[in-house]
C-alpha positions as CSV (number, residue, x, y, z in Angstrom):
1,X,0.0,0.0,0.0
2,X,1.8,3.1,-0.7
3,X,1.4,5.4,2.1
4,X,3.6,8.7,1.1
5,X,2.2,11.4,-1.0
6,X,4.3,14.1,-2.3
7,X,3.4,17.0,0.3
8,X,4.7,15.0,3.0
9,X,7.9,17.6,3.2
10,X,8.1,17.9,7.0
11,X,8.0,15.0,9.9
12,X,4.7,12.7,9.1
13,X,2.7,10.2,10.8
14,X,1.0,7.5,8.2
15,X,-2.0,5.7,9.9
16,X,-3.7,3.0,8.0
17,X,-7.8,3.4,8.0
18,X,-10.5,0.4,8.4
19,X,-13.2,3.5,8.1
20,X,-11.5,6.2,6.6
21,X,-14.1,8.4,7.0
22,X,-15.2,8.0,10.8
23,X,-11.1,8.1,11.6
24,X,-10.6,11.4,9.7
25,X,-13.9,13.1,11.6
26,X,-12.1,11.5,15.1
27,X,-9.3,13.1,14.7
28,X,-10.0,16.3,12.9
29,X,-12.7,17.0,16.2
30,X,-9.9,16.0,18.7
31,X,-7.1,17.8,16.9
32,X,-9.1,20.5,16.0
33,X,-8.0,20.6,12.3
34,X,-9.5,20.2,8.7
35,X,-8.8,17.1,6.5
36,X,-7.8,17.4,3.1
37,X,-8.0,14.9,0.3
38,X,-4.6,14.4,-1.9
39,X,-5.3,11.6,-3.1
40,X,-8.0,8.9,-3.5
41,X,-8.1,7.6,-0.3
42,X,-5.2,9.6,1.5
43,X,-6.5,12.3,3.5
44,X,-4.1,15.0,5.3
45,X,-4.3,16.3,8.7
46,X,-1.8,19.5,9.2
47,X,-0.6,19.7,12.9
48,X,1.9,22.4,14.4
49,X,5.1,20.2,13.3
50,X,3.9,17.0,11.8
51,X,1.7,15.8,8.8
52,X,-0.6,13.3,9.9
53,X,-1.7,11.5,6.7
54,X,-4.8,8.8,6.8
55,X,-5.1,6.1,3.9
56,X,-8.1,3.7,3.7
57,X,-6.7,-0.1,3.9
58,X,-7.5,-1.4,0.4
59,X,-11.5,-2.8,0.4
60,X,-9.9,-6.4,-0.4
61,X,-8.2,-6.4,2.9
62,X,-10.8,-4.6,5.0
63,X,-13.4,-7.2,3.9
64,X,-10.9,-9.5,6.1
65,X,-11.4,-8.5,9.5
66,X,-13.8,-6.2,11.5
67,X,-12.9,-2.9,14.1
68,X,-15.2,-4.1,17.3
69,X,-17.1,-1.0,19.3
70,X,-15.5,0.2,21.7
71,X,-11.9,-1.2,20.0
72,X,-9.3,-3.3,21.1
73,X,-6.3,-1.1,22.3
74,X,-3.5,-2.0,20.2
75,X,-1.3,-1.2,22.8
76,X,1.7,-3.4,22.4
77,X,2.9,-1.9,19.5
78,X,7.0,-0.6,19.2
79,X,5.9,3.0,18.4
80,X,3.7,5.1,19.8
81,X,2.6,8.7,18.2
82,X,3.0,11.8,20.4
83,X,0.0,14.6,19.0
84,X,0.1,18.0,20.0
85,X,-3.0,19.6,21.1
86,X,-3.7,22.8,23.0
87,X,-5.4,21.3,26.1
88,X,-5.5,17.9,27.5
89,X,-8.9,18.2,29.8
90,X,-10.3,19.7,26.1
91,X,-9.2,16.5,24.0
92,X,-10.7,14.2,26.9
93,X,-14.0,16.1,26.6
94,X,-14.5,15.4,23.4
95,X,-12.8,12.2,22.7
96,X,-15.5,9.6,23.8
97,X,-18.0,11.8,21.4
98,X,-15.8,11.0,18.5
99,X,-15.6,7.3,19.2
100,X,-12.2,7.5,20.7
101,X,-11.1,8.2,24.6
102,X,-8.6,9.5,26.6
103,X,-6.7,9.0,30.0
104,X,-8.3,10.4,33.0
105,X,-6.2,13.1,34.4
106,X,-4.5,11.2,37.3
107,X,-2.7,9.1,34.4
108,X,-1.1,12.4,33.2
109,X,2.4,12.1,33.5
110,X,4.7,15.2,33.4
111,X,7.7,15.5,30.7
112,X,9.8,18.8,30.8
113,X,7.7,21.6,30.0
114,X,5.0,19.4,29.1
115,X,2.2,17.2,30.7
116,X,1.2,14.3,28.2
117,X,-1.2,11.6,28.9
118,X,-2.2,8.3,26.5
119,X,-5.3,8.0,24.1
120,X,-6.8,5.7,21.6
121,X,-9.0,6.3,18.1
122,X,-12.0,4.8,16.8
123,X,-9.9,1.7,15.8
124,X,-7.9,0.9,18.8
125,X,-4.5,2.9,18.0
126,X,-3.2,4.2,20.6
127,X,-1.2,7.6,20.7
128,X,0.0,10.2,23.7
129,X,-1.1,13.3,23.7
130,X,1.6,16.2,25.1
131,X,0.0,19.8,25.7
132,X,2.0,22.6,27.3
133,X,2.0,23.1,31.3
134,X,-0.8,25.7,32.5
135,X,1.6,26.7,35.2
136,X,4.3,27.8,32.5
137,X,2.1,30.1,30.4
138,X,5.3,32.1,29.6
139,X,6.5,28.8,27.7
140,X,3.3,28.6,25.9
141,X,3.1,31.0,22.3
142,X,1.0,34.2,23.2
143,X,-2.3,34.1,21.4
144,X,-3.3,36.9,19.7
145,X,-5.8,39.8,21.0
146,X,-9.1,38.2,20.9
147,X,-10.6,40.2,17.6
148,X,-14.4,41.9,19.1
149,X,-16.5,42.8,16.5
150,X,-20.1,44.7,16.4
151,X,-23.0,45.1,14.4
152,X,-25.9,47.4,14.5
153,X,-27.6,44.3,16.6
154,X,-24.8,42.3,17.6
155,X,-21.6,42.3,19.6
156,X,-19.5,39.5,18.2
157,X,-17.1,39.1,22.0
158,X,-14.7,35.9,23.1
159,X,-16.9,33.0,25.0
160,X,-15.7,32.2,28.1
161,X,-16.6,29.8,30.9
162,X,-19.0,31.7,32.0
163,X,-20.8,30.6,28.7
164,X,-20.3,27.3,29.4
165,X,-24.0,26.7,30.4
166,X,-25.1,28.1,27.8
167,X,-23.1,26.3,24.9
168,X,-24.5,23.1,26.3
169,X,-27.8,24.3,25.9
170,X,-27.5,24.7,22.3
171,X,-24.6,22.1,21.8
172,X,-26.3,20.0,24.0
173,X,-30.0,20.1,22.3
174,X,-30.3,17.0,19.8
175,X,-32.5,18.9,17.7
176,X,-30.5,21.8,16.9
177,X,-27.2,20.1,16.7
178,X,-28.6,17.3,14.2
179,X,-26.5,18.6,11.3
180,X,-23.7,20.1,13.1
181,X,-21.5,17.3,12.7
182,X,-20.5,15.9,16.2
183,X,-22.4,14.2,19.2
184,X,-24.9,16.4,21.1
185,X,-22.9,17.7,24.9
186,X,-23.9,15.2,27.4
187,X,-22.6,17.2,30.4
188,X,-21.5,20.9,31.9
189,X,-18.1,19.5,32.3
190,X,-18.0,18.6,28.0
191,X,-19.1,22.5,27.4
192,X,-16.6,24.0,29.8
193,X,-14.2,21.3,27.8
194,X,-15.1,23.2,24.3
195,X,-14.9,26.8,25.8
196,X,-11.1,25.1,26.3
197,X,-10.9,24.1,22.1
198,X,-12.1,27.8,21.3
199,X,-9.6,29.1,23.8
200,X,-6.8,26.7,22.5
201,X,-7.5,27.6,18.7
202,X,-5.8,31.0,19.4
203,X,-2.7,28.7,20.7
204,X,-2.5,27.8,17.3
205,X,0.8,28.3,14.7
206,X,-2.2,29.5,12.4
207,X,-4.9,30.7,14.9
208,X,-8.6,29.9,14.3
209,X,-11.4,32.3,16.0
210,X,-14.4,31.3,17.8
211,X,-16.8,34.4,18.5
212,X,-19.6,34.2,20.5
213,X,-22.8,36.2,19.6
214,X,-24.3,38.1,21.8
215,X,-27.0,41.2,21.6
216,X,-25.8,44.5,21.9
217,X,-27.8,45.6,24.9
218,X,-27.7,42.0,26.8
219,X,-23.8,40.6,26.8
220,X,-24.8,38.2,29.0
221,X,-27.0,35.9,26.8
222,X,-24.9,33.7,24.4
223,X,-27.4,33.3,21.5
224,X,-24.8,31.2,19.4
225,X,-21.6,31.1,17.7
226,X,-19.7,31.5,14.8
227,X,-16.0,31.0,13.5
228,X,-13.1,30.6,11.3
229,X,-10.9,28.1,11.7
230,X,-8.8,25.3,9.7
231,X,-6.7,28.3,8.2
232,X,-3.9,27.6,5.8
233,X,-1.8,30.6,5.4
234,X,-0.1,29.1,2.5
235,X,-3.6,28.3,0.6
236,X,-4.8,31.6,2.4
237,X,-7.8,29.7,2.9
238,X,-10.1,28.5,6.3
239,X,-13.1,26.9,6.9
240,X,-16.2,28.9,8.1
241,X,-18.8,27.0,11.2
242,X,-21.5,28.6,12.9
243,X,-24.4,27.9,15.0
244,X,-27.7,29.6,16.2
245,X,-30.6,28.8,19.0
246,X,-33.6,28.5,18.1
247,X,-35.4,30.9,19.7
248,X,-32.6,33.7,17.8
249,X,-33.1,31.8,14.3
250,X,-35.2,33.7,11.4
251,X,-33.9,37.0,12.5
252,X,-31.6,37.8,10.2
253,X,-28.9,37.2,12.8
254,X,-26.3,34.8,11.7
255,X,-26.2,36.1,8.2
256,X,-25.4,39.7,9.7
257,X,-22.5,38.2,12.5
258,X,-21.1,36.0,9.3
259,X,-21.1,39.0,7.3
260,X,-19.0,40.8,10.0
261,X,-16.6,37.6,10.3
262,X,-16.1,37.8,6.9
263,X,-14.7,41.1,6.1
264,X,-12.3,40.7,9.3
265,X,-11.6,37.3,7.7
266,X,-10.4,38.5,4.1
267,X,-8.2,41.6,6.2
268,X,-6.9,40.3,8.8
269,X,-6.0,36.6,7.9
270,X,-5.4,37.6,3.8
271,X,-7.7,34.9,2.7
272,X,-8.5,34.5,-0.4
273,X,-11.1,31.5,0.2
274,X,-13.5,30.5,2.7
275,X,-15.1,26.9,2.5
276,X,-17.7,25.4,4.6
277,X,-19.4,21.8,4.7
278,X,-23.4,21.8,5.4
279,X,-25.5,18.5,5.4
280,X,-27.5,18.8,2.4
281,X,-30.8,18.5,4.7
282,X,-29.7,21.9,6.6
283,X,-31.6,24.4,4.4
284,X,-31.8,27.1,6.6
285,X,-27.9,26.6,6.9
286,X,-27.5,26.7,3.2
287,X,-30.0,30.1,2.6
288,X,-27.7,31.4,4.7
289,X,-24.9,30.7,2.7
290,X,-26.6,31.2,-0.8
291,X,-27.7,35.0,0.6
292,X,-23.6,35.6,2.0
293,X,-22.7,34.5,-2.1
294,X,-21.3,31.5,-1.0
295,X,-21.0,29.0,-4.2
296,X,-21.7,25.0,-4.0
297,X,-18.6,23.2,-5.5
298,X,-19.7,19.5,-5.2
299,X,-21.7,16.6,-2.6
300,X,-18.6,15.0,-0.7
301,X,-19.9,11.2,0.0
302,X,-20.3,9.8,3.0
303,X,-17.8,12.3,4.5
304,X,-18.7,12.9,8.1
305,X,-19.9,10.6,10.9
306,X,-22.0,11.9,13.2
307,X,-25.9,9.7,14.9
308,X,-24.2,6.6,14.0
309,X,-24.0,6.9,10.5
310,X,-22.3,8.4,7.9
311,X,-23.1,11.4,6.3
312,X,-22.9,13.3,2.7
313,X,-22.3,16.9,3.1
314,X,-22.0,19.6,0.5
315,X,-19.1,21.6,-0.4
316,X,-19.2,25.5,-0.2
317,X,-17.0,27.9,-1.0
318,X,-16.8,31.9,-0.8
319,X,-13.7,33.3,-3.2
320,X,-12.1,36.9,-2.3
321,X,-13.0,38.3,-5.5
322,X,-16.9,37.8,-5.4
323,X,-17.3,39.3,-1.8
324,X,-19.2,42.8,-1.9
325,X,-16.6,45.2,-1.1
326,X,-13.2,43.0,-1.7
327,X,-11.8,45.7,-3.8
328,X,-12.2,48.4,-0.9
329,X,-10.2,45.5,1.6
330,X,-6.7,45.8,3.0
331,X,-4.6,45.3,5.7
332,X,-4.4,49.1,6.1
């Protein structure tokens, strides 16, 4: 089976796939990262350092054998694969969601600078995980200033734990979350767990944002949020996710924070393409898009897992040049 396409220029990490699909959505929610397709079957994972590469096991040989639910832990192996990820508590929140788990915390084990812990995917391989110490933030890259933006209606702020409650009511409401693409919450502690992913995307070597949307005359009330994230400075390209309550929907309100996002998006992060994946079933998902000029490219098959089965979703895409206003944008 070859195993090595051509982009794999820095250090890399082949792993071989029984279900390439529900391994690439495992790890893209607990590394917090977008796959991309380089070659039939070969699907690339870009992590600070490393190129983690997933190839499907050829359909003669999969036929052979089965992965059982929950796996067994192929923990006898010679190698084991250290991941980098911004938060350990984060990665352990949303592990079991995925199909995968990780170590409680009092199996942690301490290395340098680091604290690391083990974890397994979907199909039994295990790996470590190594995330910087909280109690050496001065060793740990300094994110960013969190980027606040405002509408006439909406303040677009940083969500913080103090939202947590309110992210597992919508993350945590099976109805609303049916096309998101990931488990419903299950707990407070799993929502105070993705307040840590948002946080940790501004750790990044290329940062993501996560905005929560809020009114303007009530900051307290989290209606939903919206971000950018997956971004490839060389491709100057990212991937756009959002989410609304109910109660906020058919407003007008996520088209106008998107809109926002947007022009800080093609400034501040030079892109010159933002994509996004919808389940063809979300129509008031895709309206949104259509009315934001937003152009469907293609139906990726079977793509995502999520409710125990797989999933088509459609491709989107926004380019630079056909956003109102892109010849007025700079980084001025």
């Amino acid at each position: 089976m070859n195993a090595t396409p051509a982009l794999l220029a820095r250090p890399g990490l082949v792993i071989f796939a029984h279900d390439l699909p529900r391994l690439a959505s495992f790890y893209a929610g607990l590394l917090d990262t977008v796959p991309e397709e380089v070659a039939p079957g070969h699907l690339h994972l870009s992590l600070p350092g490393l190129d983690l590469t997933l190839v499907a096991i050829p359909a003669h040989i999969a036929e052979t054998f089965e992965i059982s639910r929950p796996p067994a832990l192929r923990d006898e192996t010679a190698l084991k694969p250290m991941l980098p990820v911004p938060s350990l508590a984060a990665a352990r929140a949303v592990a079991p969601g995925l199909g995968g788990g990780v170590d409680p915390a009092d199996r942690e084990w301490r290395a340098g600078t680091v604290m690391q812990v083990n974890g397994h995917d979907p199909e039994g391989n295990v790996f470590g995980l190594t995330a910087a110490l909280d109690m050496a933030p001065a060793l740990q890259r300094p994110a960013p200033a969190f980027p606040t933006l405002s509408t006439s209606r909406l303040h677009l702020r940083e969500i913080t734990q103090a939202d947590a409650p309110a992210l597992l009511a919508l993350h945590g409401d099976a109805a609303l979350m049916r096309w998101y693409g990931s488990e419903p919450l299950a707990s407070l502690a799993a929502a105070q767990g993705l307040v840590r992913v948002f946080d940790g995307w501004r750790q990044q070597a290329n940062p993501g944002v996560r905005w929560g949307l809020v009114r303007t005359e009530d900051e307290a009330t989290l209606l939903g949020t919206c971000g950018l994230f997956g971004w490839n400075r060389t491709w100057r390209k990212c991937t756009l996710g959002y989410e609304l309550a109910a109660a906020a929907q058919g407003q007008g309100l996520m088209r106008e924070a998107l809109a926002v996002a947007l022009d800080w998006g093609f400034v501040a992060m030079d892109l010159n393409r933002v994509e996004a994946l919808v389940h063809p079933d979300n129509s008031p998902s895709i309206a949104v898009l259509q009315r934001l000029g937003f152009v469907q490219e293609g139906r990726l098959r079977q793509v995502a897992r999520f409710g125990g089965q797989q999933h088509d979703m459609l491709q989107w895409a926004l380019l630079r040049e056909d956003w109102p206003g892109a010849s007025g944008l700079s980084q001025a």
